[in-house]
N, C-alpha and C positions, 0 to 999 in steps of 0.2 A: 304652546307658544302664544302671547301677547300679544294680539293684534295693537298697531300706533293707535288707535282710539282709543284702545283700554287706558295703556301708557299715557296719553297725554291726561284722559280725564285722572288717573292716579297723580300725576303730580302739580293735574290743576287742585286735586283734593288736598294735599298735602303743604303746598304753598297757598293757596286761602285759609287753611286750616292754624298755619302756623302763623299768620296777618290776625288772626282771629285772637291765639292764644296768646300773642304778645300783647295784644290789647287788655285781653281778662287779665294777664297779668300785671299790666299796668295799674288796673283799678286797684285788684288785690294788696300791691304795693301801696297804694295811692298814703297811707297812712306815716309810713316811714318818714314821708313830707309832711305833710298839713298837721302831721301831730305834734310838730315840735313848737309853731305856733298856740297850738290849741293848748299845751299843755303847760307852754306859760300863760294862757289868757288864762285858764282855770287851775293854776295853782297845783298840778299836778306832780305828787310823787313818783318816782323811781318805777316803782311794782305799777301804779295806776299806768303811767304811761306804757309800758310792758304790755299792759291788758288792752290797753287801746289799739295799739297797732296790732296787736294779737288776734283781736277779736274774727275779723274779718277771714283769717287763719284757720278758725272756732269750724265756721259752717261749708267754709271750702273744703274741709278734712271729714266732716263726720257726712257730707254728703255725696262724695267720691263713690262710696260700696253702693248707693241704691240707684246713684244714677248711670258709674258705670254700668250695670245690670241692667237698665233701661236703654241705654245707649246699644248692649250687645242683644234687646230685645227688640228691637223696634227701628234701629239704624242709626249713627252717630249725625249724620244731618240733621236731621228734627231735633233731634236731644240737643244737640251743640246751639241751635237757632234759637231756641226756648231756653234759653239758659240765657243769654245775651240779652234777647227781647224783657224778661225778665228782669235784672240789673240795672234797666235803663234807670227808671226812676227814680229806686233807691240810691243811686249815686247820685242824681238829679238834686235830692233833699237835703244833702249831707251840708249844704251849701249856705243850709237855714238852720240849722242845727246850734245851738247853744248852752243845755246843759249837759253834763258829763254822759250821761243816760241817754240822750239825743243820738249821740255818736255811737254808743255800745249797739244800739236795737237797731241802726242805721247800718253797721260793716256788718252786720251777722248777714243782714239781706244781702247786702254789697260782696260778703263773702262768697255766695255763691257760685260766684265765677270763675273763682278756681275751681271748681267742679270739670272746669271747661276740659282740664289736663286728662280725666279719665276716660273723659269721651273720646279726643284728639286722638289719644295714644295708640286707641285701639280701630278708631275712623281709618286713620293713615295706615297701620300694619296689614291690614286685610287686603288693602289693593295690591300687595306687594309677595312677590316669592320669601320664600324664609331667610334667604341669602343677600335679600335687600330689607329685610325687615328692620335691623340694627339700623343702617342708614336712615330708614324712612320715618323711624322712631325720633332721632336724633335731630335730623333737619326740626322734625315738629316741634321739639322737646328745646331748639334752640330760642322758642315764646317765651323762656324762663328772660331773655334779657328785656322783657319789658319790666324789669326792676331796674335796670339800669336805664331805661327811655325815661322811665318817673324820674332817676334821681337828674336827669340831664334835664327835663322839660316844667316838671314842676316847680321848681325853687326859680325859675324867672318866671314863672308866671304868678310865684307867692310876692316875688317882687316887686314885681308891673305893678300886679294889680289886686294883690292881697290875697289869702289864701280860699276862702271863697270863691274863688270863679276857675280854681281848680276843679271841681266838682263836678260845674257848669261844663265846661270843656270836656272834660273825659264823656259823660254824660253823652254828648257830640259827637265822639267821636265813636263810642259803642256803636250809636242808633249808625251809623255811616258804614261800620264795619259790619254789622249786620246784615244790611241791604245787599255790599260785596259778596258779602260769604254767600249768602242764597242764591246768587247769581251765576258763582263759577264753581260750583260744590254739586256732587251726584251723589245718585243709592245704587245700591247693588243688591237686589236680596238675596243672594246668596249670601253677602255676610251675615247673618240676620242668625242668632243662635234659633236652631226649631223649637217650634213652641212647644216640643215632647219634654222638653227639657225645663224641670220648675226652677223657682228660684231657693229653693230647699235643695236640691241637687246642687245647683251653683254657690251657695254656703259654704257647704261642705267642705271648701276647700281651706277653711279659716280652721281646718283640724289637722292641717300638713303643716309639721313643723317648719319644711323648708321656705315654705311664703312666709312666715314668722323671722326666720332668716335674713330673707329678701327685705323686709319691712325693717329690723336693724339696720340694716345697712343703708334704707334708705331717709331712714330717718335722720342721717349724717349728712349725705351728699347729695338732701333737699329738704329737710327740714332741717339742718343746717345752715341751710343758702339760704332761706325762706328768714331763718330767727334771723342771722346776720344780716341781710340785706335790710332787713326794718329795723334795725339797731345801731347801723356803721355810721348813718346821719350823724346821729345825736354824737355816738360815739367821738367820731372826729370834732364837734361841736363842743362836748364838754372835757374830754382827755387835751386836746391840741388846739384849742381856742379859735377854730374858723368859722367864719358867717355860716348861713345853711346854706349859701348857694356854693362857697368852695367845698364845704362841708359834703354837699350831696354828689359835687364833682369828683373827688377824690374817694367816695364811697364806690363808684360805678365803675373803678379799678377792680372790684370786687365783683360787680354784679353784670357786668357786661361778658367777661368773658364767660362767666357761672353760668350764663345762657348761650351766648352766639355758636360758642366750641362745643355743646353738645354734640353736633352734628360730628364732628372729626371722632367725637367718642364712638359714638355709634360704630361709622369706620373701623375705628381700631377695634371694638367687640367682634367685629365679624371677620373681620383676618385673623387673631390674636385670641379670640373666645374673651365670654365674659367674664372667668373666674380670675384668669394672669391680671387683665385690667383693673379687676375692684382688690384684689392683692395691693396692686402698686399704687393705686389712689390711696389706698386707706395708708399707708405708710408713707405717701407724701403729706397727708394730711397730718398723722399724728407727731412726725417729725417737725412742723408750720406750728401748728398749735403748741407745743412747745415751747417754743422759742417767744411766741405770743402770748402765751401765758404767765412770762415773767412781769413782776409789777412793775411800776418807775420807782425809785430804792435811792434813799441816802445813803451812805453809808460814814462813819467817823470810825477813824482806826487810827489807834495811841501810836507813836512811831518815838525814837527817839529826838526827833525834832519837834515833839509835842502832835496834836491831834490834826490827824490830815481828813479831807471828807473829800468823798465822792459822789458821782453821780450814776447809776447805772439804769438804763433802760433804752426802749427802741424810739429812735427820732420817728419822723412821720412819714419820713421817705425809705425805710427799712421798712417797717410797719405796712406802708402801702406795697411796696415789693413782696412781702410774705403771703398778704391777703389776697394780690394778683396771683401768686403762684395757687394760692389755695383755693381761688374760684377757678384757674383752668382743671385742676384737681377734680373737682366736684361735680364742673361739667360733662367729664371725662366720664366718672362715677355715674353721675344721674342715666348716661346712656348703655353705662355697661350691667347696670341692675334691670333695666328691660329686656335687654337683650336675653338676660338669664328669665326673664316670664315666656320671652317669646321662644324661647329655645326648650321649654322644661314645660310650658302650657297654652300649646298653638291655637288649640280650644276654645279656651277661656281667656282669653287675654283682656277681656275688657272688667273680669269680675276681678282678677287674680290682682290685674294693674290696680281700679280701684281699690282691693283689699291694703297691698303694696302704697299707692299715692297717700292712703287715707292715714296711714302708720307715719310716713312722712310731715302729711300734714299737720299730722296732732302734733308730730316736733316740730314746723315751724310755728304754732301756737302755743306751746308749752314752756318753751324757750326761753323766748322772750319776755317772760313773764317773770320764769327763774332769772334770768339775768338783772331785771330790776330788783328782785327781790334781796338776791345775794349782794349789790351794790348796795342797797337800804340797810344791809345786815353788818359789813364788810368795810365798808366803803372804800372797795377797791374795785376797779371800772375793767381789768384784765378778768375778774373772776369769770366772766363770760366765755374764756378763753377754757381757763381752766377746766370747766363744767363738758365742754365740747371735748375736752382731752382724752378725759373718762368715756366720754362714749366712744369715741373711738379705739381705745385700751378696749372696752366689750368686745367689740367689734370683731377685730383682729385677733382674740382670742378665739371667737366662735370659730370665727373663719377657720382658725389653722386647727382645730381639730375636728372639724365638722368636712375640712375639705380640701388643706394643704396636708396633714399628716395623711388622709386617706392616697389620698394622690401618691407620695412615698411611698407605702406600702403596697403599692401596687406596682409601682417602676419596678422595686425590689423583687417583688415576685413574679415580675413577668417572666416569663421564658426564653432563656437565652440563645440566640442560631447558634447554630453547629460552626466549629470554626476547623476546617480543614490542615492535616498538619503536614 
């Protein structure tokens, strides 16, 4: 039993933790904004701008596995504090930045902060029974909607006072969130992996197909959220013709609930398990993308009355309805793919979640990139849609023979009570 001290300092960790992660993910985003200025200032193509917002994507994903692993060695406080501390500057510079290259070598460092998610995920799980783990996952995991604070906060502040002193601000508010966290945040070394254990053991586990599994999946319902959230700016900006500040408003229908409702996901994995839930996500998802992946379409059809044309495609307030459905989706998702680390590797949770985040994160930088690319190929602005479609077709294949048909055969062959006659 729990003594109230343990309880309170777990969910003073939990709620500092997740003050902290919305902030990292605020910077992380920070691009989705200031790059649509930047990108008319320097003349930037489709694929470039892709990469720009991308970047920051870059170092937040390929540095998840070593820092999770540092995190499960050493304690998520220190790791989470040095990561922060860290950041400060590099977003600090971003501010003075003026060749194209300024910016690239600038969010790699900047990127970092996503890092923050592998640390959190596994900080907040340890204070907790297994049976609140889902939840305690979730609440954290709800920092994703510092993508939606950027698209609410930064577009009046590009306004005010130009997009430069976004930089300056976040900057501010790191070093401030910082200070907090160290304040109301503890250690516990019992979470602490023993040092008998190398980091060669904890590799290892990048040889179980099922974390390979877990990383498809998550590469949809967060590097998913991650591509689209840096993309729905411009999106709405160059499909449907809004300034960036309605631009960035009506994007955070998107990105607000893709983070807040994590926490309810969590919830529903631990009543409901996590495999029923990334089932039904993935099927709301691929049924959304669909419908979102039709072009805008003329059409002229010969009639007896001579040539009649049409118009076919999603207004902005369909459009925005689909995308809301598809970040509660996601949210839902992102919470029910941990659940399944923490259910399957109570252990390791901090190397397994890193292996997991970092799969994800490659698709929120990979993404984005293909998405400019195929629009510079295409020039069709849904192909974004499209390309998300197919990953989720993956997906849901794997799924149902790796874990829905098995499931059936096993109902089948359970054994039936004896029924008295």
């Amino acid at each position: 039993m729990k003594s109230v001290a343990h309880k309170r300092k777990a969910w003073s960790v939990v709620i500092m933790s997740t003050l902290a992660f919305t902030v990292c993910f605020m910077v992380w985003m920070m691009f989705a904004v200031i790059g649509i200025p930047i990108k008319k200032t320097l003349d930037l193509s489709e694929t470039q701008f892709g990469v720009l917002v991308a970047m920051p994507v870059l170092t937040g994903s390929l540095f998840r596995l070593p820092i999770g692993m540092l995190a499960d060695k050493f304690g998520g406080r220190i790791v989470f504090a040095a990561i922060m501390a860290f950041s400060v500057m590099p977003i600090y510079l971003i501010s003075y930045g003026t060749e194209f290259w300024h910016y690239l070598v600038l969010g790699l460092f900047v990127g970092l902060a996503g890092t923050s998610f592998s640390v959190g995920i596994a900080y907040c799980a340890r204070w907790f029974p297994k049976n609140q783990q889902g939840l305690a996952m979730g609440v954290f995991g709800a920092g994703n909607s510092g993508a939606a604070v950027t698209k609410l906060v930064a577009p009046a502040l590009v306004v005010a006072y130009g997009w430069q002193f976004v930089p300056k601000v976040y900057a501010a508010v790191m070093l401030g969130t910082l200070i907090l966290f160290w304040m109301f945040t503890y250690d516990d070394p019992a979470h602490k992996v023993g040092r008998h254990v190398t980091w060669r053991e904890q590799l290892l586990a990048l040889k179980d197909p099922t974390v390979w599994k877990y990383c498809q999946y998550y590469s949809i319902v967060f590097g998913g959220y991650v591509a689209l959230s840096l993309w729905m700016t411009k999106y709405y900006v160059s499909e449907y013709g809004f300034d960036i500040k309605d631009a960035a408003f009506l994007a955070a229908c998107f990105s607000l609930p893709g983070g807040v409702l994590r926490a309810i996901g969590g919830w529903m994995s631990d009543k409901w398990g996590a495999h029923r839930v990334t089932w039904w996500v993935l099927w709301v998802s691929w049924i959304c993308l669909f419908i979102l992946s039709y072009p805008q379409t003329e059409l002229t059809i010969k009639t007896v009355n001579g040539p009649q044309s049409f118009s076919l495609g999603l207004n902005v307030w369909v459009f925005t309805v689909l995308m809301f459905i598809m970040g509660i989706a996601w949210a839902i998702g992102k919470a029910s793919v941990f659940k399944y680390i923490s259910d399957d590797y109570p252990k390791n949770i901090g190397v397994i979640s890193g292996i997991v985040g970092l799969a994800g994160g490659l698709g929120g930088f990979l993404l984005p990139i293909m998405f400019g690319a195929l629009v510079d190929l295409t020039g069709i602005r849904s192909t974004c849609f499209m390309l998300m479609y197919g990953v989720v077709w993956v997906s849901l294949i794997w799924m149902y023979f790796t874990e829905v048909k098995k499931l059936d055969l096993m109902m089948r062959h359970r054994p039936q009570p004896d029924v008295l006659e």
